[in-house]
RODO-2510 file (C-alpha; in nm, 4 decimals, decimal comma):
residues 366
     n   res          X          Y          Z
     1     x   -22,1856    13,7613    14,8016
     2     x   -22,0055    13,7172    15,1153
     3     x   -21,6113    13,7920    15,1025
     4     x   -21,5867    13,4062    15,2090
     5     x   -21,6882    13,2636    14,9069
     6     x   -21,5025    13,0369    14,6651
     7     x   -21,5164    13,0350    14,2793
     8     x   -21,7475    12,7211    14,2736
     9     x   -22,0192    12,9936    14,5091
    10     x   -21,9224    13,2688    14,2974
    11     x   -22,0022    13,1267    13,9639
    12     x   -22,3548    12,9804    14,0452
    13     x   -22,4452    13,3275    14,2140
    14     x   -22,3083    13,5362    13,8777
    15     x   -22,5073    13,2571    13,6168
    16     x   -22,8164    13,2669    13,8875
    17     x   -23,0570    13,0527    13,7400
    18     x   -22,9841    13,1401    13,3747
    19     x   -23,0356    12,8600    13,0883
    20     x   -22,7496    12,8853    12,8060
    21     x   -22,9458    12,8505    12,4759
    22     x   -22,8203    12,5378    12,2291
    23     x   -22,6070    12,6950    11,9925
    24     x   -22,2917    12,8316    12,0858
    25     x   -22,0272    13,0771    11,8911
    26     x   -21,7076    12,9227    11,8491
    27     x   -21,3609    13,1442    11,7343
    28     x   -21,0686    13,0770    11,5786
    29     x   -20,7701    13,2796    11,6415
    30     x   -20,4417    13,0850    11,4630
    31     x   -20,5644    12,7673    11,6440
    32     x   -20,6970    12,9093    11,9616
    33     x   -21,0368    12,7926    12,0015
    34     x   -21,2688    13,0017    12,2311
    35     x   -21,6408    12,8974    12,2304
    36     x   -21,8995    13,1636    12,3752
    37     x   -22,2017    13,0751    12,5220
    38     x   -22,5091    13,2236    12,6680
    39     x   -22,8721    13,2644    12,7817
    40     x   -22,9355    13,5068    12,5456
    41     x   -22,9430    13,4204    12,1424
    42     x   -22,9939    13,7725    12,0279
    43     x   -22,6533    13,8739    12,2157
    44     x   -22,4952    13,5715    12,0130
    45     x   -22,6377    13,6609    11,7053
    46     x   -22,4330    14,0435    11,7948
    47     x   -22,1092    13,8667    11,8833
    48     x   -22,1074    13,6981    11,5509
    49     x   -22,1646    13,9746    11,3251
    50     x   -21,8757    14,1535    11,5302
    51     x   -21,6064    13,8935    11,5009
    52     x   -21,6770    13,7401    11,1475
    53     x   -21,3591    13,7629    11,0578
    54     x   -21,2611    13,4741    11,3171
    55     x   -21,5549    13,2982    11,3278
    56     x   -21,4426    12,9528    11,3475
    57     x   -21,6749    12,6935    11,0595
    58     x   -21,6045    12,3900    11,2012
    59     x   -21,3429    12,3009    11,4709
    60     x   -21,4526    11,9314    11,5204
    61     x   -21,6876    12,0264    11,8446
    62     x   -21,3424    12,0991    12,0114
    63     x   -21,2436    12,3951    12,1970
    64     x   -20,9463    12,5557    12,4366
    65     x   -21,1874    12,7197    12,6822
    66     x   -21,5379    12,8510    12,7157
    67     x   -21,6953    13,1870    12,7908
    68     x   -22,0391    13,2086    12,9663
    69     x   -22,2350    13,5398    12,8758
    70     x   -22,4839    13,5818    13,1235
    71     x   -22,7490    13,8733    13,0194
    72     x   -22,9113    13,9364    13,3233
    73     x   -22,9920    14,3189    13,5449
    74     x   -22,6988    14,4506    13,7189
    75     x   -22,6772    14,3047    14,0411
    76     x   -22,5169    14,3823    14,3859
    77     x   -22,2093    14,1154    14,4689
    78     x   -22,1730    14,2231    14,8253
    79     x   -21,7726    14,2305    14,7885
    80     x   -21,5449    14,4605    14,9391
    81     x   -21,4112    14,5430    14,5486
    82     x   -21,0252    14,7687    14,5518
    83     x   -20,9946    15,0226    14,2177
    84     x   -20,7789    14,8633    13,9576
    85     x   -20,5363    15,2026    13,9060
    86     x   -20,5596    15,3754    13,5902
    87     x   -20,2795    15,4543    13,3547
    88     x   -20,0917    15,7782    13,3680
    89     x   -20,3228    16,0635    13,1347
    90     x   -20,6356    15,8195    13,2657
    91     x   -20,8923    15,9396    13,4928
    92     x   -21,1504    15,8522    13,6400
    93     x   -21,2889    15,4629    13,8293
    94     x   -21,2877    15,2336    13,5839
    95     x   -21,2204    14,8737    13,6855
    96     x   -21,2318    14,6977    14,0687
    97     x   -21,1647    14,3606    14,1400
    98     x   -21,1809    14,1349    14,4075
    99     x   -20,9715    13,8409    14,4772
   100     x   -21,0482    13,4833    14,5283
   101     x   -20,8604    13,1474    14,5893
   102     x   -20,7596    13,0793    14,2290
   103     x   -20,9783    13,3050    14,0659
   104     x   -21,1153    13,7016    14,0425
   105     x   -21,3903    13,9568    14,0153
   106     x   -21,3740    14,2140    13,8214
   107     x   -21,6450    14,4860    13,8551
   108     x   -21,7000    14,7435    13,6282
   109     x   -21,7622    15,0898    13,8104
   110     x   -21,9758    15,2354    13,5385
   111     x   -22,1628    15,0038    13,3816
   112     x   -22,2275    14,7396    13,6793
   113     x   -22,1086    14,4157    13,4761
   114     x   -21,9601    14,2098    13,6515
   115     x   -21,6476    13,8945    13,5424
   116     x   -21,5062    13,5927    13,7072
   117     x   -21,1815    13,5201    13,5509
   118     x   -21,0070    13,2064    13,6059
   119     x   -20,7845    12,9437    13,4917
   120     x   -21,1094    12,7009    13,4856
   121     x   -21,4283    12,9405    13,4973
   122     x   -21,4778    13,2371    13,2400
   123     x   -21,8090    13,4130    13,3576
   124     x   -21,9692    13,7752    13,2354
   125     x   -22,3034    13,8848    13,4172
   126     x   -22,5108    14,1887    13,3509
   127     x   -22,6388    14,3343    13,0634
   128     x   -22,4584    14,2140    12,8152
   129     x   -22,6473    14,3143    12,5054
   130     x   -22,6471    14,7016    12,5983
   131     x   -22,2718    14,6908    12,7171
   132     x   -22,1480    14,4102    12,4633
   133     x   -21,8096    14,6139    12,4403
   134     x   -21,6993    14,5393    12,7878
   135     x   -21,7930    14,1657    12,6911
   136     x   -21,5753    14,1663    12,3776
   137     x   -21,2794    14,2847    12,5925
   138     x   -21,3240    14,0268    12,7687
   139     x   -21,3568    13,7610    12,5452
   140     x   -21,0409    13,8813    12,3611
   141     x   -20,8683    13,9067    12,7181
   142     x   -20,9005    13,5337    12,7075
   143     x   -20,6849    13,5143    12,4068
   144     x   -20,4547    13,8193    12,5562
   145     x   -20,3750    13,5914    12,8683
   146     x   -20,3225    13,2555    12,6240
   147     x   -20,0756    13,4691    12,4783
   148     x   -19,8890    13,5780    12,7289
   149     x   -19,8604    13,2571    12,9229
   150     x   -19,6568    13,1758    12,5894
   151     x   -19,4000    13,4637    12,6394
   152     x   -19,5812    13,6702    12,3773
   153     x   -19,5311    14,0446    12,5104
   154     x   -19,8226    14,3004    12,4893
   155     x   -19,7723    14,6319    12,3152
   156     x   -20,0265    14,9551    12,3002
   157     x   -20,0214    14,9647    11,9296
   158     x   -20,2483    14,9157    11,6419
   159     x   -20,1093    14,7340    11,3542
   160     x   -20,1178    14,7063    10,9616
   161     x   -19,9977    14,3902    10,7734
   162     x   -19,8962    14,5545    10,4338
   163     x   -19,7531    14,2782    10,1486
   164     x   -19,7394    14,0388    10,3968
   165     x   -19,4812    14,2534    10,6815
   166     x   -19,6468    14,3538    11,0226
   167     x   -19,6091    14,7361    11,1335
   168     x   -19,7239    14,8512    11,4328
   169     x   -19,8164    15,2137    11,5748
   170     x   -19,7901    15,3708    11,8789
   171     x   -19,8715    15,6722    12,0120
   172     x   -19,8626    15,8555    12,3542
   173     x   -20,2210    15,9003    12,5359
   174     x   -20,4750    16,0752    12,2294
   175     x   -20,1703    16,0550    11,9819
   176     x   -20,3742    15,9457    11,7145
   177     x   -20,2566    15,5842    11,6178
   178     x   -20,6013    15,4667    11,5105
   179     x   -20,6646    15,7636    11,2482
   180     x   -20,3499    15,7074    11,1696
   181     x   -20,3874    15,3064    11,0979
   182     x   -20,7552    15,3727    10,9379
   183     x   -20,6090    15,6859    10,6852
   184     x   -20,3209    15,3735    10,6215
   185     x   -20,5776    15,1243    10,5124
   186     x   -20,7114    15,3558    10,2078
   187     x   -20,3917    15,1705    10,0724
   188     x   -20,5495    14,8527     9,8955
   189     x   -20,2915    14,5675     9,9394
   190     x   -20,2772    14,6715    10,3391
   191     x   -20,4645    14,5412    10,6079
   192     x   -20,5739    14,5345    10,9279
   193     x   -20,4108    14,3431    11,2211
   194     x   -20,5157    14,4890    11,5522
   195     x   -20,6080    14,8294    11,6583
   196     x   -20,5029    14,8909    12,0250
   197     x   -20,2915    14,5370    12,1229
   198     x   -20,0115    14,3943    11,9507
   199     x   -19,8383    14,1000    12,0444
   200     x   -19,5110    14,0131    11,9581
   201     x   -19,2791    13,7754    12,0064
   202     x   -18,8951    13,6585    11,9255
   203     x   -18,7367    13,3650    11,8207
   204     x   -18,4900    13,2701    11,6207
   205     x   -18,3883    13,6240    11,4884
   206     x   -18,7230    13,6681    11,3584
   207     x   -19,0170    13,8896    11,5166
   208     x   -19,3662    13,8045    11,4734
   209     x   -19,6902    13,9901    11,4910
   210     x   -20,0291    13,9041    11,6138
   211     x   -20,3482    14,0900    11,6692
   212     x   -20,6819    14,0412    11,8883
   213     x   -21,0348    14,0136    11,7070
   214     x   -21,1227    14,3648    11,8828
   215     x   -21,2396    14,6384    11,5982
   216     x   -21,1512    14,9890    11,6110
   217     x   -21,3694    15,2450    11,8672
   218     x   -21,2989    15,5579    11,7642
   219     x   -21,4013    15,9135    11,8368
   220     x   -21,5860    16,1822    11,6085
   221     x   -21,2363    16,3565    11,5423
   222     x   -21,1177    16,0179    11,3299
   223     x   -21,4462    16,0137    11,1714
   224     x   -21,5172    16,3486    11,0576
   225     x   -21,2759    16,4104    10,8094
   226     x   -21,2477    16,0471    10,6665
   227     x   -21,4712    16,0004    10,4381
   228     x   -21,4805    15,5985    10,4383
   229     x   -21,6383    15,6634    10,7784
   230     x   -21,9208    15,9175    10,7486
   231     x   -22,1472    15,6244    10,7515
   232     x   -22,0955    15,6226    11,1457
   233     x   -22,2622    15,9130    11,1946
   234     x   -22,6023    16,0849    11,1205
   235     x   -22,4891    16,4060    10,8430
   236     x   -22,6405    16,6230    11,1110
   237     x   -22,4177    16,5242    11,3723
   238     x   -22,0913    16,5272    11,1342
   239     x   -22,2108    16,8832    10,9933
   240     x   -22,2375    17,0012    11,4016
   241     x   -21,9152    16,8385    11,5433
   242     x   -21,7563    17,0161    11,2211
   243     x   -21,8491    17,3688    11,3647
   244     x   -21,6550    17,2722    11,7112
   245     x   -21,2667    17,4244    11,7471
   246     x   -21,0168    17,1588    11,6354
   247     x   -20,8875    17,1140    12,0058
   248     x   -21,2300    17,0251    12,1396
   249     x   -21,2810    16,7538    11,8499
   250     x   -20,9453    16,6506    11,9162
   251     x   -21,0375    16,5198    12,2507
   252     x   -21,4227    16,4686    12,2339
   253     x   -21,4560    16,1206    12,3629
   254     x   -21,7912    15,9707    12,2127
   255     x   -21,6924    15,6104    12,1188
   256     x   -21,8099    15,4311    11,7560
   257     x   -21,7140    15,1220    11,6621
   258     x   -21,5212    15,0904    11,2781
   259     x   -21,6142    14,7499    11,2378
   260     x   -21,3430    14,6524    10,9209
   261     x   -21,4892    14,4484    10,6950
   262     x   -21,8115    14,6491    10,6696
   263     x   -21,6125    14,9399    10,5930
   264     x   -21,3007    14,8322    10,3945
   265     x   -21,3989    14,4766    10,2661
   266     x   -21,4652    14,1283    10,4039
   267     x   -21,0691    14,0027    10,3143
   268     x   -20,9249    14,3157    10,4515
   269     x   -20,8359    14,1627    10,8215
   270     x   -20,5526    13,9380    10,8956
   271     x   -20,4416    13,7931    11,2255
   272     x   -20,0478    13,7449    11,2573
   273     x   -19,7545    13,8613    11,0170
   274     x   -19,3622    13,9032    11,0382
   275     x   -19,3137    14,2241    11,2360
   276     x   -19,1367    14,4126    11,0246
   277     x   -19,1039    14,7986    11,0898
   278     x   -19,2660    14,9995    11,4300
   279     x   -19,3914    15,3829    11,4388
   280     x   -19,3800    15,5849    11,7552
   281     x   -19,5661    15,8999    11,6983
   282     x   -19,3814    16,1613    11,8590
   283     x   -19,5456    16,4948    11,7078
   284     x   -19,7249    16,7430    11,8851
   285     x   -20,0453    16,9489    11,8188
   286     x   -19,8698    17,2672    11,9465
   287     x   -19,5750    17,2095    11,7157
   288     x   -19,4766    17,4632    11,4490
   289     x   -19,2131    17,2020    11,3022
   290     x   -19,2879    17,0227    11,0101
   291     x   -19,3947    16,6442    11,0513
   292     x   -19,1290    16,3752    10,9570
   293     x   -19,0248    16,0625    11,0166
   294     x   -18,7146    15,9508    11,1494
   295     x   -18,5663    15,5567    11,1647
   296     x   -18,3799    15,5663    11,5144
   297     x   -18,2145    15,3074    11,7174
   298     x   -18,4498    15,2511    11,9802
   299     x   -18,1685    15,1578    12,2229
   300     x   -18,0231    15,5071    12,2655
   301     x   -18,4184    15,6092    12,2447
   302     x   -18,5370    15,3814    12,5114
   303     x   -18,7995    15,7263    12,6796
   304     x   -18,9926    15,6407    12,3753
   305     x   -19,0821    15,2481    12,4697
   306     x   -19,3226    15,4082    12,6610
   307     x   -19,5503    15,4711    12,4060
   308     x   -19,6110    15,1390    12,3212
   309     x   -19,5421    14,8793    12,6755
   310     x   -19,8571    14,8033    12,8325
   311     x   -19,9051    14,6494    13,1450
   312     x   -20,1388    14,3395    13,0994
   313     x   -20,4470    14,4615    13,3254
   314     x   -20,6581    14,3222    13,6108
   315     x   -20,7779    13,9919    13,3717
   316     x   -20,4293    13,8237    13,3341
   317     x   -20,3381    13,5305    13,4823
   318     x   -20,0810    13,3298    13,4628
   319     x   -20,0427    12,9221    13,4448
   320     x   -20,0354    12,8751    13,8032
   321     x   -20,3667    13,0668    13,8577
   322     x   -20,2010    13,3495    13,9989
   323     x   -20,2874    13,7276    13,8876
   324     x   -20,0602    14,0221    13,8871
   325     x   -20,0682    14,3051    14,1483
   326     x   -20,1338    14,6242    13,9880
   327     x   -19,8293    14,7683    14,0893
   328     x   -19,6534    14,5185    13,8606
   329     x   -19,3605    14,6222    13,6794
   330     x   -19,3099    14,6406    13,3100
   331     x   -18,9485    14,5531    13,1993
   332     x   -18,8414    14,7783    12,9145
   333     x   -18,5517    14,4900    12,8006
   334     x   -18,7936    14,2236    12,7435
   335     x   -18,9282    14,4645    12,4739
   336     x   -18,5695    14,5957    12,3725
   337     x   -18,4597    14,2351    12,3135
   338     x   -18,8186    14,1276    12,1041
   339     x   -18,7433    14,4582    11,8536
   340     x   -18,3956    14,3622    11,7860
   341     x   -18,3757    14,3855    11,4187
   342     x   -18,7038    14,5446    11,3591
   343     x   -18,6721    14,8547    11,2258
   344     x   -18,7986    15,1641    11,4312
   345     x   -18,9442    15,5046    11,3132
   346     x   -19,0228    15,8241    11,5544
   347     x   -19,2826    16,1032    11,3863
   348     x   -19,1980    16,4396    11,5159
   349     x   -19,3048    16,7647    11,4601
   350     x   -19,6905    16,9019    11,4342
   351     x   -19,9709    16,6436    11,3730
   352     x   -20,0124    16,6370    11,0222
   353     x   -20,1701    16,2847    10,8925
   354     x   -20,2005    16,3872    10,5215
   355     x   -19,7785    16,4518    10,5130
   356     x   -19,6607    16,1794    10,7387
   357     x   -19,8925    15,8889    10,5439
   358     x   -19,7097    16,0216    10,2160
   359     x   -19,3910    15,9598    10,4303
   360     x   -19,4776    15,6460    10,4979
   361     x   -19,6250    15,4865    10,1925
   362     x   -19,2897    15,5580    10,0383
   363     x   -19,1267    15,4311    10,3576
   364     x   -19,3022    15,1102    10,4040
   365     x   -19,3515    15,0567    10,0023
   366     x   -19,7316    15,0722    10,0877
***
């Protein structure tokens, strides 16, 4: 695809001469219709099982915007792509994107899918079915950027909606959040939210909560010793990852997806709640100290927002069409000012899940 072309030349050559099948998939996140469509009904059939919880029965044939999923071979675009830059304790190429009038390309370096993003097309071409992860992200990026556009600010956290009050979790890079938020969920009356993007959002002296349809993807060290989640792997592959040191399971990256309400029940996911009470985990694996948890006033703590701002990534854009550079800025008051009055806890010490959920049930009344 020459570096000439528009989004109108772009689209046809990503869709090639692909036939979207008759039905479509349609979701419903707190009013924000996105329908999905494609050439491929088995892919469909995938997508649904995945987000059931938002699967939207009947919205009246309406929707906010549409999503083509191509499932086609990997193909060669011909543009002159620039690396999206990774976040700090990231490595490795990841995303590239190229920009158009209005719109962008995003290629991904390892897998060869490739997205249009725009304020008018929503495209994803390549094989789908085998990499339906990267189309999921994208899918929920749509709702990300809706968000956004509507002041709502993004946070690397996952979240738990316990008796109705939103909590979120972060974590620095590997600091456990998501075994953290599953172990949490062995509580009946709490449930899931989101698992690696909160939103939240101020106004009038109350902070609310919203998560993205996007399941957990975890790695063998969350599964291994929860027993909810042996399903996820074969008992020869649990028994062998069970022999490796404690460091090297720590930070064996082999991605499984902890799809909720297989797992924990069909009612167990919820989509937006009163943010009540944040966790930064602090602790270390090194640590000889004994885990705790701390309420602190994030103000005179403000080294530890960085745990949980998150840049928006190479698929937002805003009303006017345009995208952000990627050496945008985060600004640490906008997320100063949307916590005011939410009540903040740091975990210190070694990593310890068993002592610092007993903290925290008694805590958060869980």
């Amino acid at each position: 695809m020459p570096n000439q072309y528009d989004i109108t030349t772009a689209a046809a050559l990503l869709q090639g001469d692909a036939q979207m099948v008759d039905s479509s998939l349609d979701l419903d996140l707190n009013g924000y219709i996105i329908r999905v469509r494609s050439n491929h009904q088995p892919l469909l059939k995938k997508l649904t099982h995945y987000f059931e919880p938002v699967v939207a029965s009947d919205t009246g044939g309406e929707a906010d915007i549409e999503v083509l999923a191509v499932e086609r071979e990997v193909m060669d675009s011909g543009l002159d792509f620039t690396d999206w830059t990774r976040e700090a304790g990231k490595s490795g190429r990841k995303d590239s994107y190229f920009n158009l009038p209005d719109a962008r390309v995003v290629h991904k370096v390892r897998t060869g899918m490739l997205f249009l993003q725009s304020n008018s097309l929503r495209i994803a071409a390549g094989p789908c079915l085998e990499n339906d992860n990267q189309l999921i992200n994208f899918i929920c990026s749509q709702y990300m950027s809706w968000l956004q556009q509507r002041e709502w600010l993004i946070c690397h956290a996952s979240g738990l909606v316990a008796e109705g009050r939103g909590i979120g979790i972060a974590g620095f890079s590997g600091g456990g959040k998501s075994t953290l938020m599953l172990n949490l969920l062995e509580n009946e009356p709490v449930n899931f939210l989101t698992n690696d993007r909160l939103f939240i959002h101020a106004t009038d002296g109350k902070v609310s909560a919203r998560g993205i349809p996007k399941m957990p993807r975890i790695n063998p060290g969350t599964i291994v010793n929860n027993k909810r989640l042996h399903s996820l792997l074969s008992t020869e592959r649990r028994e062998a990852l069970l022999q490796l040191p404690a460091e090297e399971l720590w930070v064996l990256e082999e991605k499984y997806d902890a799809l909720i309400p297989s797992l924990y029940g069909p009612q167990r996911v919820t989509t937006d709640a009163p943010l009540d009470a944040f966790v930064i985990l602090n602790w270390k694996r090194d640590s000889a100290d004994e885990s705790r948890v701390t309420e602190i006033d994030i103000n005179q703590r403000q080294e530890l927002l960085a745990a949980l701002m998150k840049s928006p990534g190479p698929f937002y854009q805003n009303t006017d069409g345009d995208f952000l550079s990627q050496d945008a800025t985060v600004e640490p008051q906008r997320y100063l000012q949307a916590l005011n009055g939410v009540t903040i806890y740091e975990v210190t010490g070694k990593v310890d899940f068993d002592a610092i959920e007993a903290q925290l049930s008694t805590l958060l009344a869980l």
